[in-house]
C-alpha positions as CSV (number, residue, x, y, z in Angstrom):
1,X,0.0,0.0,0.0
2,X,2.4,2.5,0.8
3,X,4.6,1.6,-2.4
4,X,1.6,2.0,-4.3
5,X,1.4,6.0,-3.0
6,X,4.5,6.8,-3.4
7,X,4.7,5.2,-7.0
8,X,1.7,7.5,-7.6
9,X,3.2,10.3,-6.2
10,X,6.5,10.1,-8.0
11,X,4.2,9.8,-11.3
12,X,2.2,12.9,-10.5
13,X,5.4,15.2,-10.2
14,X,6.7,13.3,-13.2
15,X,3.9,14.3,-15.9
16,X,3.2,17.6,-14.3
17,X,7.1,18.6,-14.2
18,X,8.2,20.9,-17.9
19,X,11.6,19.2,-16.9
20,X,10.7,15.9,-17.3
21,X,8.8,16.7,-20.7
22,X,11.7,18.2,-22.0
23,X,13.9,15.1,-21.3
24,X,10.8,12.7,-23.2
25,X,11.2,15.5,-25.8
26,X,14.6,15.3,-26.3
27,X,15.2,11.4,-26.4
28,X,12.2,11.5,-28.7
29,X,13.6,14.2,-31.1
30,X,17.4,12.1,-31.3
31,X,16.1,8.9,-31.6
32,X,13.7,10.1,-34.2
33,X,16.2,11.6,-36.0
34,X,18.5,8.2,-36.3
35,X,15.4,6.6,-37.1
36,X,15.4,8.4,-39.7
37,X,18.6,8.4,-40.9
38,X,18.8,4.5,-40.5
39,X,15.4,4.4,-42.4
40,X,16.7,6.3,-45.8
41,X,20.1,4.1,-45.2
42,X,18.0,0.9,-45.5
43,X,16.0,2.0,-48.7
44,X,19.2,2.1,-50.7
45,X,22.4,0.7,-48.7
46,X,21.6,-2.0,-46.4
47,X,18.6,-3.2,-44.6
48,X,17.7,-1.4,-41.2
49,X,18.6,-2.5,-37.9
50,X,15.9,-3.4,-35.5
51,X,17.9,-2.8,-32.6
52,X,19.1,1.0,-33.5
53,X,16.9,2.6,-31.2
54,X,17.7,0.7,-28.0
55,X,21.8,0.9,-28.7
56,X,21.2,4.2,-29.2
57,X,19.4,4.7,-25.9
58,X,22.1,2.5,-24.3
59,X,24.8,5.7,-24.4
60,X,22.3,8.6,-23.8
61,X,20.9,6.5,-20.6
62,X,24.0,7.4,-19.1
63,X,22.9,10.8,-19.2
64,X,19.3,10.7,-18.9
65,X,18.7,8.1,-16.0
66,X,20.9,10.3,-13.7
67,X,18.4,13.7,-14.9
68,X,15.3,11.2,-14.0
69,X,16.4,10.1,-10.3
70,X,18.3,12.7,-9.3
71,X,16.0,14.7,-7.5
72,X,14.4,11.6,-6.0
73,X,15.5,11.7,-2.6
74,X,18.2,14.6,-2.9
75,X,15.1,16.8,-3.1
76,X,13.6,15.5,-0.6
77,X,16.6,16.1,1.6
78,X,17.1,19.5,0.6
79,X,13.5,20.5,1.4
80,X,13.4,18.5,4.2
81,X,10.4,16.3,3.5
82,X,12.1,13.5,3.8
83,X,11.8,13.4,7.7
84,X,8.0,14.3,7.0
85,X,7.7,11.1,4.8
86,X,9.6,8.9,6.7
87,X,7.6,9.7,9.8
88,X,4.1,8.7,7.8
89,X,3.2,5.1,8.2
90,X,5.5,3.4,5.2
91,X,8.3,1.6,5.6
92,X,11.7,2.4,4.4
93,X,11.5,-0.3,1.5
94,X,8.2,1.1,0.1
95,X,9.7,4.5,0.2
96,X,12.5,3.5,-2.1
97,X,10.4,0.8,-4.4
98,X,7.9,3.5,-4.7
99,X,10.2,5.8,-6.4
100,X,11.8,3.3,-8.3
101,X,9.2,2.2,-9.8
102,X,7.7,5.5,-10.0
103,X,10.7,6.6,-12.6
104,X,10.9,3.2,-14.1
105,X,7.4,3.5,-15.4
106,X,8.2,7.0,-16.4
107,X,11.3,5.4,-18.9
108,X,8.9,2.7,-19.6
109,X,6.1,5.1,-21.2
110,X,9.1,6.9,-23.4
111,X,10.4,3.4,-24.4
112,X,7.0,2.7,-25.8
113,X,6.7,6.0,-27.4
114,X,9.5,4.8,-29.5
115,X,8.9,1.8,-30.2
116,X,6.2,3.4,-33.0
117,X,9.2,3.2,-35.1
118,X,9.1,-0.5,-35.5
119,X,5.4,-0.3,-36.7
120,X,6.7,2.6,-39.4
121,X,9.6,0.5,-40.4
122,X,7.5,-2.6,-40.5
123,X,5.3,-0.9,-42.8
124,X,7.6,0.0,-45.2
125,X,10.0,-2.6,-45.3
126,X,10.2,-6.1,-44.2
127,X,11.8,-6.2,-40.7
128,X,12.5,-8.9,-37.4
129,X,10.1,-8.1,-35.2
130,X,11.4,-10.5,-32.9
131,X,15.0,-8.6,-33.2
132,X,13.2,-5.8,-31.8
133,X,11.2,-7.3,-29.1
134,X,14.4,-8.5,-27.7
135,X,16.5,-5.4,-28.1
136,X,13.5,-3.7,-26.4
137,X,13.3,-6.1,-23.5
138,X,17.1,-6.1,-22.9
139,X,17.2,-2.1,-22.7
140,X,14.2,-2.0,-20.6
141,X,15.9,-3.9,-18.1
142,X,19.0,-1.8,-18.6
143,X,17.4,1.2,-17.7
144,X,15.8,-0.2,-15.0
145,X,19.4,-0.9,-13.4
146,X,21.0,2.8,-14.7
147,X,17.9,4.1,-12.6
148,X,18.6,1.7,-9.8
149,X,22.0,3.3,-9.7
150,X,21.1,6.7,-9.8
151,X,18.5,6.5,-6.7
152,X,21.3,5.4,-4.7
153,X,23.6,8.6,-5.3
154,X,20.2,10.3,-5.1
155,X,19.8,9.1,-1.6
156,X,23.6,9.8,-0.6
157,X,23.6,13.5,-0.9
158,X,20.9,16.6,-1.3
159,X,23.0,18.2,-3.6
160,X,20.9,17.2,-6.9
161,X,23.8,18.3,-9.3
162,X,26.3,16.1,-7.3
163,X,24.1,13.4,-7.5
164,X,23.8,13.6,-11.0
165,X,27.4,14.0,-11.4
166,X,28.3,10.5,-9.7
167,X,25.8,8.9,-11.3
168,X,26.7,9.9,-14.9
169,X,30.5,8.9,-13.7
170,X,29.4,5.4,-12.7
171,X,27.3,4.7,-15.6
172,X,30.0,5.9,-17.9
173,X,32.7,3.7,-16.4
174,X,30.3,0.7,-16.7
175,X,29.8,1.4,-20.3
176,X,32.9,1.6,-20.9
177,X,33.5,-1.5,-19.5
178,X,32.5,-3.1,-22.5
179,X,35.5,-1.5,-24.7
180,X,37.8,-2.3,-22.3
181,X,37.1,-5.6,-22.5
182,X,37.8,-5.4,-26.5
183,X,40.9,-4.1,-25.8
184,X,42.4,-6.5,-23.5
185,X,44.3,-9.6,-24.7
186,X,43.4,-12.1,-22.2
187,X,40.1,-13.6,-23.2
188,X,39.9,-14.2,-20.1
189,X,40.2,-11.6,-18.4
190,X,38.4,-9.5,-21.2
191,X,35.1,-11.8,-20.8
192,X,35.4,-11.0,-16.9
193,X,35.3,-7.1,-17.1
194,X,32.7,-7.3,-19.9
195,X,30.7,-9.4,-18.1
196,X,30.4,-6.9,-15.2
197,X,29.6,-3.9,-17.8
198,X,25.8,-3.2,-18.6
199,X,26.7,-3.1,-22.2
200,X,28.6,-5.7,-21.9
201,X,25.4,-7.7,-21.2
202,X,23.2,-6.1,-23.9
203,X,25.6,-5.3,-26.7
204,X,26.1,-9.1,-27.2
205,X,22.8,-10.9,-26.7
206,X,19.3,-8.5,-26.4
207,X,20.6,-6.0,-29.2
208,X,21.5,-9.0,-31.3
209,X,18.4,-10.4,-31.3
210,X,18.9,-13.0,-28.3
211,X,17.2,-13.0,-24.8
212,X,19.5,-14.9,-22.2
213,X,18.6,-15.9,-19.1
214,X,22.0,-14.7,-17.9
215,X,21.4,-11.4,-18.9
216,X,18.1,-11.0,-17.1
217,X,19.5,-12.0,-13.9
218,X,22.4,-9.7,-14.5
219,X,20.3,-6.8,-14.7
220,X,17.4,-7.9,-12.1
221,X,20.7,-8.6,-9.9
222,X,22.5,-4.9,-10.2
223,X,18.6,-3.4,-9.8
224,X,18.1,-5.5,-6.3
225,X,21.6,-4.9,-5.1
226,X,21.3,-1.5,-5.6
227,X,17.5,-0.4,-3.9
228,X,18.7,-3.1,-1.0
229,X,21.5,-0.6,-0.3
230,X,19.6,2.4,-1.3
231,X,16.8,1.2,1.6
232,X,19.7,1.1,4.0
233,X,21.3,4.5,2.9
234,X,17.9,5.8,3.4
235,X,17.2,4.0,7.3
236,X,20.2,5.6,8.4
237,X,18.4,9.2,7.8
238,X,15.6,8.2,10.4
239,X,18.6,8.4,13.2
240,X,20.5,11.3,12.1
């Protein structure tokens, strides 16, 4: 019950904040405008890539999940309604799901809003549906865990710049996990730090068209590791 108000209220602020609009805005306008780059490309070069839009959104997440959760709980903080809303009867855990969820429906709504460009592109060429479905599940998930992430530095500070700041570091250095891996001889040792990169576990299987279970459990594991500590970070304001 108490998740379910605070996913409400996180909602509410979300659709009736002109910053939030603006963000939908602008990953609508640049994905829309490689949509339609890689749809002239395909009508004459190659055929299009169902999975464009989601590796796309897999490098401007790093920016864009940090501008979602930043003010979750630094806000809170700064304003001081945080001791308000940790005195009302929810517990810690619902605080924190609540406004998880609350901006991981918010990226879920834009997500969908894209994915009108698979109906376009089915229309006017033939195209793997399937491909897309599973580039679409895989970055779900991978914003679900870059949002994770960012609640936590949300809840360490109520500086809402600084939050942003060390969430768009982290993300950045787990992205570029990935290419590190590439550049490293040992296979070994290169399958290791890729393996611990988000891209790392997208690049490879959901944007090429393959949902593994190893994946999933990747990203459900960085997403529960994450609110578990966030929940903690945010008990030890109750005693301060």
């Amino acid at each position: 019950m108490g998740t379910w108000i605070v996913l409400r209220r996180e909602l509410s602020q979300y659709f009736t904040s002109l910053f939030a609009y603006v963000i939908a805005f602008a990953i609508l306008l640049l994905t829309g405008i490689l949509f339609n780059r890689e749809l002239t490309v395909s009508m004459t070069v190659r055929p299009a890539n169902p999975a464009l839009v989601p590796s796309v959104l897999s490098f401007m997440l790093i920016f864009f999940a940090p501008l979602l959760t930043m003010r979750l709980f630094a806000e809170e903080k700064r304003e001081g309604t945080l001791e308000l809303l940790l005195t009302a009867p929810v517990q810690e855990s619902g605080i924190v799901f609540g406004k998880f969820l609350g901006a991981w429906s918010y990226y879920t709504i834009v997500l969908l809003l894209t994915f009108t460009y698979q109906f376009i592109l089915a229309s006017i060429t033939p195209t793997d549906i399937g491909h897309a479905f599973s580039a679409y599940i895989g970055i779900w998930l991978y914003g679900g865990a870059m949002l994770a992430i960012g609640i936590f530095f949300s809840a360490l500070t109520e500086n809402q710049i600084v939050a942003s700041f060390l969430s768009m570091i982290t993300l950045l250095i787990l992205w570029l996990g990935d290419q590190a891996g590439l550049l490293i001889a040992n296979i070994e040792v290169a399958r290791f730090v890729r393996n611990l990169s988000l891209q790392g576990n997208f690049s490879t299987s959901f944007a090429a068209g393959l949902v593994r279970g190893e994946d999933i459990a990747f990203f459900a594991g960085v997403i529960i590791v994450m609110l578990y500590v966030t929940i903690h970070v945010v008990e030890s304001n109750r005693w301060r």
